[in-house]
C-alpha positions as CSV (number, residue, x, y, z in Angstrom):
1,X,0.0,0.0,0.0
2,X,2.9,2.6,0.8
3,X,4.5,1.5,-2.2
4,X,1.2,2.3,-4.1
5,X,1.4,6.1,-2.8
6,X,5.2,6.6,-2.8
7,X,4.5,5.6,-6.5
8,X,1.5,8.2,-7.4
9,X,3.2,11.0,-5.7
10,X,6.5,10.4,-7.6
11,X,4.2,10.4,-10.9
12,X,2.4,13.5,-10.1
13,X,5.5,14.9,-8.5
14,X,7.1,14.6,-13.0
15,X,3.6,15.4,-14.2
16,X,3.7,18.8,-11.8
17,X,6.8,19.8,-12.8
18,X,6.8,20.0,-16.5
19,X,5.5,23.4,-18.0
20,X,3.0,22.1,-20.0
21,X,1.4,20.3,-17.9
22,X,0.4,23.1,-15.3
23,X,-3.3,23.1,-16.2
24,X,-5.4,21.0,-14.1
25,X,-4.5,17.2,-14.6
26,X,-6.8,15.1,-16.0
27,X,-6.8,11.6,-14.9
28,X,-6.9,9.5,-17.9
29,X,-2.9,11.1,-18.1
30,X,-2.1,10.0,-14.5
31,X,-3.3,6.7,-15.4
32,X,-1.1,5.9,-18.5
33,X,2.0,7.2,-16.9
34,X,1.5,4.7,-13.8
35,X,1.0,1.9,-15.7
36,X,3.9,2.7,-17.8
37,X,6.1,3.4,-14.6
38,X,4.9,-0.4,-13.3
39,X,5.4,-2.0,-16.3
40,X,9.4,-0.7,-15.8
41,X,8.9,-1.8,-12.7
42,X,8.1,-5.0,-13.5
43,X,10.5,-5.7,-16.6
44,X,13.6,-5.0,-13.5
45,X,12.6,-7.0,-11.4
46,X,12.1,-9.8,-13.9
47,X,15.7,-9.4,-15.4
48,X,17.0,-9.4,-11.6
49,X,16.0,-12.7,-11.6
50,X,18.5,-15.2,-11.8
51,X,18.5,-19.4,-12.0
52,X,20.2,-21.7,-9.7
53,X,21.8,-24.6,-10.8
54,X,22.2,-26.7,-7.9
55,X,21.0,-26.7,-4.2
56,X,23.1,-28.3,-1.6
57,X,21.5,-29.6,1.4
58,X,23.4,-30.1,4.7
59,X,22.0,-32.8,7.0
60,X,23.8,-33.0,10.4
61,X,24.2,-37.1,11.7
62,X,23.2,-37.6,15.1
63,X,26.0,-38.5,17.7
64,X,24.4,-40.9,19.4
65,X,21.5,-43.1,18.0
66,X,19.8,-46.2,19.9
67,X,18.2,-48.9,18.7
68,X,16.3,-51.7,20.5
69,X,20.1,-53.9,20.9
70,X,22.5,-51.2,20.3
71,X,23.8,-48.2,20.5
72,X,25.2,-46.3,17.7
73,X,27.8,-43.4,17.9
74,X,28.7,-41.3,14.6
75,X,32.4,-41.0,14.5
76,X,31.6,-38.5,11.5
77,X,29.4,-36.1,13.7
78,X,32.1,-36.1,16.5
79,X,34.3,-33.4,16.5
80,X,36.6,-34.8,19.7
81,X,37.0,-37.8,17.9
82,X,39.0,-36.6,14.9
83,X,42.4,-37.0,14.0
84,X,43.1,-40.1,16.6
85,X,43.5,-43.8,16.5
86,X,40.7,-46.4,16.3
87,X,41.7,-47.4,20.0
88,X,41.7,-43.6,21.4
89,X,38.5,-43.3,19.5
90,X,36.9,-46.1,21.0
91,X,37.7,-44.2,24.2
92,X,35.4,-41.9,23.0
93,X,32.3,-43.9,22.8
94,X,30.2,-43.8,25.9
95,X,30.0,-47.2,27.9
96,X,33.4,-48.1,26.4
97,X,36.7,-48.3,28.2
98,X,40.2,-48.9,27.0
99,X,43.1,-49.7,29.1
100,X,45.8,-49.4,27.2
101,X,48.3,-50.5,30.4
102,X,46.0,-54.0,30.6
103,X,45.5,-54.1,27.0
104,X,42.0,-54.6,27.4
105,X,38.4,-53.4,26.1
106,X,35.1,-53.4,28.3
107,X,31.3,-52.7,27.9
108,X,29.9,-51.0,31.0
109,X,28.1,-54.4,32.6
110,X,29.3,-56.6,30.4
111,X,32.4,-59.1,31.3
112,X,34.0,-59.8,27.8
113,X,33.7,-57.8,24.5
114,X,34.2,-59.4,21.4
115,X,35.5,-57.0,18.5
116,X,34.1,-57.0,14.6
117,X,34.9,-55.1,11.9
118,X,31.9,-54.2,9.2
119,X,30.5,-57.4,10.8
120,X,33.0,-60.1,10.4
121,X,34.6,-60.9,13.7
122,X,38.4,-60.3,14.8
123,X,40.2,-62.3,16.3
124,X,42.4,-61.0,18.6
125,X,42.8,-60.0,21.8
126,X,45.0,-58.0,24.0
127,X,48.1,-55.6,23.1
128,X,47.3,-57.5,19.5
129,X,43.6,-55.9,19.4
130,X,44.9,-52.7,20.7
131,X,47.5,-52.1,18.1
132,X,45.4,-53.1,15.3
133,X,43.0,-50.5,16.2
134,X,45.8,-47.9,16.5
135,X,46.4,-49.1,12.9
136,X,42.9,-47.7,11.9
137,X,42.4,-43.7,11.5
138,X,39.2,-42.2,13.1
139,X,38.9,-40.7,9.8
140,X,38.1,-43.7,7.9
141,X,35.8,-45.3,11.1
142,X,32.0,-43.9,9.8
143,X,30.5,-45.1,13.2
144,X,31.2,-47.7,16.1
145,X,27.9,-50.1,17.2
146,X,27.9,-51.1,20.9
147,X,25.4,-54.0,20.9
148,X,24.3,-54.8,24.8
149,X,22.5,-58.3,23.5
150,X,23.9,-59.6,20.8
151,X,22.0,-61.8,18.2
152,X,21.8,-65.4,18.2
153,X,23.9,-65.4,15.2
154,X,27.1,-64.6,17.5
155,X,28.2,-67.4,19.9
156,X,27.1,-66.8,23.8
157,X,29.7,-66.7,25.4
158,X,28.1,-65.7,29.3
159,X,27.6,-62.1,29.8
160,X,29.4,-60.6,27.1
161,X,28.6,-57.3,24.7
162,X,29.8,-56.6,20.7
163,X,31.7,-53.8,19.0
164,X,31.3,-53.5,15.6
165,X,33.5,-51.0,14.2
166,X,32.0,-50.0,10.7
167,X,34.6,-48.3,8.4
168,X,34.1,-46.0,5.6
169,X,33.7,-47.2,1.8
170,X,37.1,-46.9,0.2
171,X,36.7,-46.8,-3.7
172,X,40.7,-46.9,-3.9
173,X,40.6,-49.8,-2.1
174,X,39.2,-52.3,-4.7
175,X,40.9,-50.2,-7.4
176,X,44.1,-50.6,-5.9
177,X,44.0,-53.7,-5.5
178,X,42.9,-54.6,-9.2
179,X,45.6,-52.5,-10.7
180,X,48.5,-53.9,-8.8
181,X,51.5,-55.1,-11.2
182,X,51.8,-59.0,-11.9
């Protein structure tokens, strides 16, 4: 609405000040020069317009996600966790310790761990687990599964827990290893 009068007072403001139109106005004029002066208007603000290619959509991982046997951290969403080892990392993953002077991995309530990488068991145990995992960057972990009760599938073995350690897909990887000399 502002716009509207700011416009008719600019356009009788031009009609005003030219001599020959002194005599009274008549409003057919008025008229024709506003819808002149809106379709200028118009014809900007259509070239202003300008087309977008491509739209990039950030969506943030959770840290921490729980399902009804596990619980899932995001190495990718945590900041504290990059730039370490797979073993210091594990540190980082609530109801996880690592004692490094024992050599030894344990789920809060649980009393053994078993360790699996993408879902096929490791196994070692000990300094041997340990340095293995300090052979893995956090960079390339994607996220680190806890699972309190593990499936059937897995042998029970008492009270025990699982840690799955699921890396990131490597293209290079398979690459590599198809183009290696003979």
């Amino acid at each position: 609405m502002k716009s509207k009068r700011r416009f008719r007072r600019k356009a009788l403001g031009i009609l005003l000040s030219q001599d020959k139109f002194n005599k009274p106005m008549k409003l057919k004029y008025f008229f024709i020069l506003s819808l002149l002066s809106a379709s200028t208007v118009a014809k900007a603000q259509k070239d202003s317009l300008k087309n977008i290619e491509q739209v990039n959509i950030l969506i943030k991982k959770k840290l921490l996600e729980r399902k009804a046997d596990r619980m899932i951290f995001n190495v990718e969403a945590s900041i504290a966790s990059q730039g370490m080892d797979g073993s210091e990392t594990l540190a980082n993953v609530p109801m996880i310790k690592v004692d490094e002077n024992l050599g030894s991995i344990s789920i809060t309530g649980k009393s053994s761990v078993n360790v699996m990488i993408n879902g096929r068991m490791l196994n070692l145990s000990g300094q041997a687990l340990l340095n293995y995992l300090r052979s893995i960057r956090s960079e390339n972990i994607a996220k680190i599964e806890v699972i309190t009760t593990p499936p059937a599938k897995y042998e029970a073995q008492g009270n025990s827990g699982l840690i799955n350690i699921i890396l990131k897909k490597n293209p290079n990887r398979d690459s590599a290893a198809t183009s290696a000399p003979t």
